[in-house]
N, C-alpha and C positions, 0 to 999 in steps of 0.2 A: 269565977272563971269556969266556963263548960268544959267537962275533960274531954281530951280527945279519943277515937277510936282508934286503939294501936291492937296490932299484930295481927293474926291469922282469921278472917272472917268467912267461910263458904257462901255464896249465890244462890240458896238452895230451889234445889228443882222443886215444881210444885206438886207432889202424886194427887194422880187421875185415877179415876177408877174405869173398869172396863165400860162404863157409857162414852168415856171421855170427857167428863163436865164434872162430875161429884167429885170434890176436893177429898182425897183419903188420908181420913185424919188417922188411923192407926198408922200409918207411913209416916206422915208427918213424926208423930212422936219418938219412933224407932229410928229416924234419920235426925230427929236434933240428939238424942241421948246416943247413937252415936258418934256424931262429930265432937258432942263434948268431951266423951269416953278419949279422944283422938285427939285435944287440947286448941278445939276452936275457941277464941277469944269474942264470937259475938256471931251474931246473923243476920243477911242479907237477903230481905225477902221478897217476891213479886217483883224482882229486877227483870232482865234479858231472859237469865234463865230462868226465872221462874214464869215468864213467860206471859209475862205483864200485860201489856194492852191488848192481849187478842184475849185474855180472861174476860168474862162479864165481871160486873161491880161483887154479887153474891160471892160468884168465886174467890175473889179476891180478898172480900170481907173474912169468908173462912179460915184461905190458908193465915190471914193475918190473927184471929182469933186462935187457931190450934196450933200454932206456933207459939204464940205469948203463953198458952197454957200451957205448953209440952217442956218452954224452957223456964217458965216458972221463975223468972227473977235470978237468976245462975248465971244469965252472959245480954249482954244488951242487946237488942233488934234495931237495926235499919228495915223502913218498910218504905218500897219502892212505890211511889201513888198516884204518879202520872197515870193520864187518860187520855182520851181525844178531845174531850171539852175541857173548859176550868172547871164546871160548877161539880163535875165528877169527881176531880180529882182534890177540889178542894174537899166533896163528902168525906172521902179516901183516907185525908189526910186528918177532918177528926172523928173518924173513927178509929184512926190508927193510936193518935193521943188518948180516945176515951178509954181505950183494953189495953194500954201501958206498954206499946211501944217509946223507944226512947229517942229517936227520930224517924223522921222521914226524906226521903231522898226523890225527887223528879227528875228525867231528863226534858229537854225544855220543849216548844211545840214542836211537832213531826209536818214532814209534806210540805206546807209555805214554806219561803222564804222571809221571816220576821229580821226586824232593821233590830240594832242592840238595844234601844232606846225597849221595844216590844219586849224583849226577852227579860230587860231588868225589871218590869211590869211584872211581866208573869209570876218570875221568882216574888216580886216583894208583896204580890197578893198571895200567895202560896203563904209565903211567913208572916203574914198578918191573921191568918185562919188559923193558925195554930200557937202556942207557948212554947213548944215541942223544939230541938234544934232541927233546921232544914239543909239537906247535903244538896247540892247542886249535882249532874250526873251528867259529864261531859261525857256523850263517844261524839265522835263525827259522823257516823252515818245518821244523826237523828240532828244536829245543826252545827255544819263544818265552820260557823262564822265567831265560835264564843273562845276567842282568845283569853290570853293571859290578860288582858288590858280589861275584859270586858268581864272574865271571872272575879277578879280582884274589886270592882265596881260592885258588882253582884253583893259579894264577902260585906261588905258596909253595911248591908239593910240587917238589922238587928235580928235576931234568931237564924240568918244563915252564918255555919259555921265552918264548913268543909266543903270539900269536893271529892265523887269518884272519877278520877283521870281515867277514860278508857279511850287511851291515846297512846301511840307511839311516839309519840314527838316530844322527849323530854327534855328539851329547850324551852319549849313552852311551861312544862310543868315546873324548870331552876327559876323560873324569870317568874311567876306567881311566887314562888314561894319565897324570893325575893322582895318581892310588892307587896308580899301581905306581913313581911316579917317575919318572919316564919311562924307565924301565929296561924292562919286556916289550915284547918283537917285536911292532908292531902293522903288518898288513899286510892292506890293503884290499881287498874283495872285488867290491864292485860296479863293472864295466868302465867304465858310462856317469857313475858319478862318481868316477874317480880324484881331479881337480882337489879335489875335498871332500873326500875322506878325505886327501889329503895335508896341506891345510890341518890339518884337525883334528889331524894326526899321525901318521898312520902313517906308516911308515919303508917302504913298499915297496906293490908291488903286482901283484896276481894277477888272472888273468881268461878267459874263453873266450874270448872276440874276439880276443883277443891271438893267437890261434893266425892270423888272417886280416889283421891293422894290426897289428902287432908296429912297426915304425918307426914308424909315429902312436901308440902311446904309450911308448915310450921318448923321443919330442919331446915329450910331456906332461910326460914327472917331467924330463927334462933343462930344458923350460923352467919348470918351477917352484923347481927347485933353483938356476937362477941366476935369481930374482927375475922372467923373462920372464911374467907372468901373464896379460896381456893375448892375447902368442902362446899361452898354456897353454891358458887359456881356448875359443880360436878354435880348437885341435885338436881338444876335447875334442865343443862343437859338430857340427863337421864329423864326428867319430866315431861319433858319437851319433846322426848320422842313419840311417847304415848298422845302429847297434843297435836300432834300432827294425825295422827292415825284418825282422833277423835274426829277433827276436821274433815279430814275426806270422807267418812262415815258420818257426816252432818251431825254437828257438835250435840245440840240439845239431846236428840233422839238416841246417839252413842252414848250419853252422858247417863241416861234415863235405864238404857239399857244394862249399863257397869254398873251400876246403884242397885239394878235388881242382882247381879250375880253375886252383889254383896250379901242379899238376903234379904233385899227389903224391896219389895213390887213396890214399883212407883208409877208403873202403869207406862202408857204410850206419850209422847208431844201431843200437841195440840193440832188434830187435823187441820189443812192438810200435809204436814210435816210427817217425816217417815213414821210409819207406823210399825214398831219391830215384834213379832212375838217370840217372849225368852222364851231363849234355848232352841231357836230356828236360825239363829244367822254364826254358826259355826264356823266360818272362817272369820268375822271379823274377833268372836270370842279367841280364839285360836291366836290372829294376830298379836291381841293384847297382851296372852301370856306368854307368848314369843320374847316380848319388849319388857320381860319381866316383872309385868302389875301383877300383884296379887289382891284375891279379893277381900285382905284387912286394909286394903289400901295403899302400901307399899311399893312401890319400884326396887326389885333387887338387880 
């Protein structure tokens, strides 16, 4: 039986260097030793936020090699592998297996409209190109049609094991986890409602914030796991405030920015996303320690 991925996993942002394309592998290293320092249980890499399909393929190869290196066998990697063709993302996907990641995760095609019948296609050539387990990577804005009926179909083709839920709809998410027994890896994707999707069931959780409050939510799922809800709750709160700011300050690029006041250049988004240079945008810095984030990561 494949263990599942439980508890706290960051999204992590991918650092750029001042060209904007060279993957900076000193960041990398400094941003997973880090988060382990901070009690992540695993890593999610070349997701949303790391800023997946608009990488080229090299890119992408990188961050997924200086990630495996930096974490050295200490916490598992999900390596996000989707592209705009298959035959890319199927490269993606064994490369990801050859340098010892321990899955991969795709969201399903972008732009068409594919019928389910197309989508369960996709997935089961994805996990035919690999040995490796394969996450499924529900949002809806990349295909609003892969219900619980059509995930749990998915769940059957052998080597897929889980899903990332990045959905608000946790109806949909009790009714999978129902269908599949509570047997698929279900692992939450929206930062500002962990406390909900856990409820509902997922067994874990992923997020972009997590790269800047990594300790406020690992005291999320640790207080919800020992019954503390009331504390759970009041992090999630306090977290949430800071995720709102991130958002109107456009999430990647604010996210990119907090990471550097941590101490570690992670360089700019991906043009043409805001392009911020630290220690020039003093009031949204300002805002933040308003909302009382500090740069060890904490919300007091």
């Amino acid at each position: 039986m494949i263990k599942k991925f439980e508890g706290i996993l960051p999204a992590l942002v991918t650092p750029l260097e001042n060209d904007n394309v060279t993957v900076k592998k000193d960041a990398v290293k400094e941003l997973v030793d880090m988060h382990l320092d901070q009690g992540a249980n695993g890593f999610y890499i070349i997701g949303g936020t790391g800023e997946s399909i608009v990488l080229n393929r090299e890119q992408r190869e990188a961050m997924c090699e200086y990630c495996v290196e930096a974490v050295d066998g200490r916490k598992p990697i999900i390596n996000h592998i989707a592209a705009v063709n298959m035959p890319e993302a199927i490269e993606l996907a064994k490369h990801a297996e050859k340098v010892g990641c321990d899955a991969i995760a795709a969201i399903p095609p972008v732009f068409f409209k594919y019928s389910e019948d197309d989508l369960f296609n996709y997935y089961k050539k994805l996990a035919d190109s690999v040995s490796i387990p394969v996450m499924i990577y529900y949002h809806p804005a990349a295909q609003s049609s892969m219900t619980a009926d059509l995930i749990a179909r998915i769940y059957e083709i052998d080597n897929v094991t889980g899903v990332k839920w990045s959905s608000n709809n946790y109806y949909e998410m009790m009714k999978l986890k129902d269908k599949t027994h509570g047997e698929m890896n279900i692992i939450n994707g929206p930062d500002e409602l962990l406390v909900s999707g856990l409820a509902a069931g997922a067994d874990a959780g992923i997020g972009s914030t997590y790269n800047i409050m990594l300790p406020e939510f690992v005291k999320i799922y640790n207080c919800y796991k020992n019954g503390n809800m009331t504390e759970a709750l009041a992090t999630q709160i306090k977290v949430n405030r800071v995720i709102d700011l991130l958002i109107k300050n456009m999430l990647i690029p604010s996210v990119k920015y907090a990471v550097g006041l941590m101490g570690i250049d992670v360089g700019n988004a991906t043009f043409p996303m805001k392009q911020n240079e630290l220690g020039a945008n003093t009031a949204f810095e300002q805002a933040l320690y308003d909302l009382g984030w500090t740069p060890d990561g904490r919300v007091l």
